[in-house]
C-alpha positions in Angstrom: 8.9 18.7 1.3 10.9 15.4 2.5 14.4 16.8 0.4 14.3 13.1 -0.2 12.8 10.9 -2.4 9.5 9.6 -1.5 8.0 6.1 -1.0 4.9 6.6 0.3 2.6 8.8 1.9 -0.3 7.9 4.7 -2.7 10.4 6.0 -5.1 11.1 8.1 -7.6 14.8 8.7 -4.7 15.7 11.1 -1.6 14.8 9.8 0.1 13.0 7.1 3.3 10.2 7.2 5.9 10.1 4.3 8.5 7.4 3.9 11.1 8.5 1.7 14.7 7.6 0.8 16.2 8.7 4.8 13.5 7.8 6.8 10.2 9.0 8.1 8.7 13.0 8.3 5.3 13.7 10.2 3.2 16.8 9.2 0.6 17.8 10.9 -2.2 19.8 8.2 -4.3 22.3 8.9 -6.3 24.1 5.9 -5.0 21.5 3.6 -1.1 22.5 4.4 1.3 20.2 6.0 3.8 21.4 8.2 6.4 19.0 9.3 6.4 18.0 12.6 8.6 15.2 13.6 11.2 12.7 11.5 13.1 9.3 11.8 15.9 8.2 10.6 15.8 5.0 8.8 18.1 2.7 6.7 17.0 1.0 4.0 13.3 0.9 4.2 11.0 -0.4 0.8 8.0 0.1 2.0 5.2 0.5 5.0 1.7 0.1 6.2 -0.1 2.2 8.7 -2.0 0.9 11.6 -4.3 1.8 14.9 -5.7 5.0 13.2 -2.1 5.9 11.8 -0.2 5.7 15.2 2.1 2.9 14.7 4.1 2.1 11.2 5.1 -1.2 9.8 8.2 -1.2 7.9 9.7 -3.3 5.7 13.6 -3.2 4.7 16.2 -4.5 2.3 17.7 -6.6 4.8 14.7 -8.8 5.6 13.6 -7.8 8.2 10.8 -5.3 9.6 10.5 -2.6 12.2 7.3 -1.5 14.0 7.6 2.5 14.7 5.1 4.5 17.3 3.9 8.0 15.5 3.1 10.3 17.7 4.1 13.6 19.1 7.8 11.6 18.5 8.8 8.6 16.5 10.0 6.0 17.7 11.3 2.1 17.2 9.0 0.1 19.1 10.5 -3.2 17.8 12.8 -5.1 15.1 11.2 -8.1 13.6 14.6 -9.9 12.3 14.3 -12.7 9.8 16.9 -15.6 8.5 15.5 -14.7 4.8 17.5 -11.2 3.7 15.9 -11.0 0.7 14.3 -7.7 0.1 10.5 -6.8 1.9 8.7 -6.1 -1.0 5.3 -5.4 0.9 4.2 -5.4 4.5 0.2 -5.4 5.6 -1.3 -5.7 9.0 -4.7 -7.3 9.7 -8.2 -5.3 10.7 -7.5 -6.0 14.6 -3.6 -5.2 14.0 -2.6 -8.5 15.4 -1.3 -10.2 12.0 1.3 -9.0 10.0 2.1 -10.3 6.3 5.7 -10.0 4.9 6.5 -10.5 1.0 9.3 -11.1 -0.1 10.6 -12.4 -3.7 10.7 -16.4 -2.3 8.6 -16.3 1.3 5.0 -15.1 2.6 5.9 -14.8 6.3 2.8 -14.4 8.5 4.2 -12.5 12.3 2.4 -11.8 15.8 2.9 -7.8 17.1 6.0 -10.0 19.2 8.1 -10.5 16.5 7.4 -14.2 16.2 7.4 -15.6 13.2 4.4 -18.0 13.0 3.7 -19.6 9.6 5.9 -19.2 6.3 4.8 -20.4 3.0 7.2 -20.7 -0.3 6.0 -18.6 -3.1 7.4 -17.5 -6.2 8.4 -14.4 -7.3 6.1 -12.4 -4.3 5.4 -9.2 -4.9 2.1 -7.4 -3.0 -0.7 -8.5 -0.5 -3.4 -6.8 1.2 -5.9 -8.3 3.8 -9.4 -7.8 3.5 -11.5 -5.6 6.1 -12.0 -6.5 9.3 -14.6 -9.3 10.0 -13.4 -11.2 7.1 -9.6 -10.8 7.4 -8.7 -12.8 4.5 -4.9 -12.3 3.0 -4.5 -11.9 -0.5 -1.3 -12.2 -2.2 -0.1 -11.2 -5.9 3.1 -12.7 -7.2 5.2 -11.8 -11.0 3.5 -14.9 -12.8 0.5 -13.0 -12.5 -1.2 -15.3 -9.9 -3.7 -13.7 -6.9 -4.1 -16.8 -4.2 -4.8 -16.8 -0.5 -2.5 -18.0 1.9 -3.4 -21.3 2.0 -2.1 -21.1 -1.9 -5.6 -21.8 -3.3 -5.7 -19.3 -6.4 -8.4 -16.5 -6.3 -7.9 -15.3 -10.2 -5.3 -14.8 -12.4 -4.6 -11.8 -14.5 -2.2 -11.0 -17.4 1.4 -9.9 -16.4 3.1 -9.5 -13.1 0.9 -8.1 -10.6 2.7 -5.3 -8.7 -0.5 -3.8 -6.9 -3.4 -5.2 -5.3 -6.0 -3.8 -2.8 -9.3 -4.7 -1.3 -12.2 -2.9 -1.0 -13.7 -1.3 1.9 -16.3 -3.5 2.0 -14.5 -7.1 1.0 -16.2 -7.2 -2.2 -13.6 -6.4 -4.7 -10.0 -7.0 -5.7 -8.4 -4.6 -7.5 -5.2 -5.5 -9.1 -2.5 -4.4 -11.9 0.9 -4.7 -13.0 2.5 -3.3 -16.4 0.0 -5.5 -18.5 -3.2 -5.2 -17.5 -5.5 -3.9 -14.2 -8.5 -5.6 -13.3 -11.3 -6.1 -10.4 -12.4 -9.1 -9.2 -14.9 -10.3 -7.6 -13.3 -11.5 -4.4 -15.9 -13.7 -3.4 -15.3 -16.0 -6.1 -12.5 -14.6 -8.5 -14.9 -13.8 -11.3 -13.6 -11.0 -13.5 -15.9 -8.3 -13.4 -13.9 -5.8 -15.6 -10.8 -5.3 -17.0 -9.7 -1.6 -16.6 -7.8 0.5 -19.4 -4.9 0.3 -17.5 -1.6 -1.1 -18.0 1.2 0.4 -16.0 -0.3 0.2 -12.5 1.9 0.6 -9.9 -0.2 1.4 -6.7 -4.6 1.4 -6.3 -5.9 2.9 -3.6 -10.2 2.3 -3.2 -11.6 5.8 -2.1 -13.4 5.5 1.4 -16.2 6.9 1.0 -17.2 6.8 -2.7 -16.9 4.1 -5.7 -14.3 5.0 -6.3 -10.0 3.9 -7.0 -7.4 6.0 -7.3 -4.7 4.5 -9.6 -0.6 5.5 -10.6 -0.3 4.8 -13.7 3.8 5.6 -14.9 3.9 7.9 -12.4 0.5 9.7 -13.3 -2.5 9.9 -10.9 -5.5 8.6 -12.6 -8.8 8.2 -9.9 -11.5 5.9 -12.0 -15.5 5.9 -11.0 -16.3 2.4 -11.0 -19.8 2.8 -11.7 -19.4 5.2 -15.0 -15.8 3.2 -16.0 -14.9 6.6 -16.5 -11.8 8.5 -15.7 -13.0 11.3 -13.9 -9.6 13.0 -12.0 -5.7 13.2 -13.5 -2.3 14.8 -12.9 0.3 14.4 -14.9 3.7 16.4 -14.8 6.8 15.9 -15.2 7.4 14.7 -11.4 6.5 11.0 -11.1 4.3 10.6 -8.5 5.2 7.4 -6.0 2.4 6.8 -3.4 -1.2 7.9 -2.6 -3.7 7.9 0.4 -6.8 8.8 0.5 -8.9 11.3 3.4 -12.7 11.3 2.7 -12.6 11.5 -0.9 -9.6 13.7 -1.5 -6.0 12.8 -2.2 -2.6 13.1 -0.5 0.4 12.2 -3.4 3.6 12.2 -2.6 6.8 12.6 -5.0 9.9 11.7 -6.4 11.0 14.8 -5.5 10.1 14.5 -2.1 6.9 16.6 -2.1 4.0 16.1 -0.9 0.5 17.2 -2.1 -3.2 18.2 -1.5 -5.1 17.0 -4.3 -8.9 18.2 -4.0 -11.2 16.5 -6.0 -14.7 18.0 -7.3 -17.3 15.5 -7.7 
């Protein structure tokens, strides 16, 4: 339990990381039960992205600006990344080699070095998620409210209908998954073809399994994973409890809650 709203959740076999509403609690699991190790205090933050095998944490804030953490046995602030635009973060994502960071914010794709620099900004409207593709390719993706997918030179990858509010690659680079309130669909990332549109609408977060075909989707709170290969859903939790971020270990799930709790969530195949 955080006691605290939660944000997200990243995990690994060993331990888990949830942002919540105060800051940022470790657990360390063992037989699927985390046990809270470590916590930071932090003001503000809207969202994060894990990096370097989940020991370091990119945050992004209300202010503008961002602020790189060290997980460890401790955490600690390694760096603030301080920015002229205070609009709201509404994403942050780090490259394969973890030496380029994307900020989103509402007016402004900001592209950083691990320095703090500031080294390209481009205009955008209404910016809402990104996500770079896997190392070796390391192409940026960004989503924006008018529904838009482009790369950061601007040149649009695919369109879908109504605001996109998540958006993920695949393992592999092969796929775009992305959904908003109106629709969810994958894409060939490639060359933007629509390979199917998902009965979806109300995505909030995808999250591509690992190790299987797999994508586990929030869906108004609800935890739906789909098999890409049947188009069937084949796992879902619903409750009560809106659930607010996922993460994936092997092909089982880590949700945490509105509530502040976090949970295993075993999946048979």
């Amino acid at each position: 339990e955080c006691n605290q709203s939660a944000i997200a959740v990243a995990a690994s076999e060993s331990s888990i990381v949830c942002l919540h509403s105060g800051g940022i609690s470790k657990f360390s699991v063992k037989s699927e039960v985390a046990k809270e190790v470590a916590g930071y205090s932090v003001s503000k933050a809207t969202c994060m992205f894990p990096f370097n095998t989940q020991s370091y944490l990119m945050l992004g804030h209300q202010d503008g600006s961002l602020s790189m953490l060290e997980v460890k046995e401790d955490i600690k602030l390694m760096r603030k990344f301080e920015s002229s635009n205070k609009r709201p973060v509404q994403c942050v994502a780090i490259n394969g080699d973890s030496r380029m960071i994307a900020s989103v914010q509402d007016d402004e794709l900001a592209i950083w070095n691990t320095l703090g620099e500031k080294k390209h900004s481009t205009a955008i409207q209404k910016g809402r998620v990104a996500a770079f593709s896997p190392e070796g390719k390391q192409e940026l993706f960004v989503g924006c409210a008018d529904g838009k997918i482009s790369k950061l030179d601007q040149t649009t990858v695919t369109n879908q209908k109504g605001p996109v509010e998540c958006l993920e690659i695949s393992p592999d680079g092969s796929l775009i998954i992305s959904g908003g309130k109106e629709s969810t669909i994958l894409t060939d990332a490639s060359n933007g073809n629509l390979l199917v549109t998902l009965p979806i609408n109300g995505a909030s977060l995808a999250k591509f399994c690992p190790i299987r075909y797999w994508v586990a989707v929030l869906v108004n709170g609800t935890i739906q994973v789909h098999d890409l290969e049947s188009k069937k859903v084949i796992f879902e939790v619903t409750g009560n409890i809106p659930c607010t971020g996922l993460a994936w270990v092997e092909s089982n799930l880590w949700a945490c809650y509105v509530n502040g709790s976090v949970r295993f969530l075993k999946l048979n195949d």
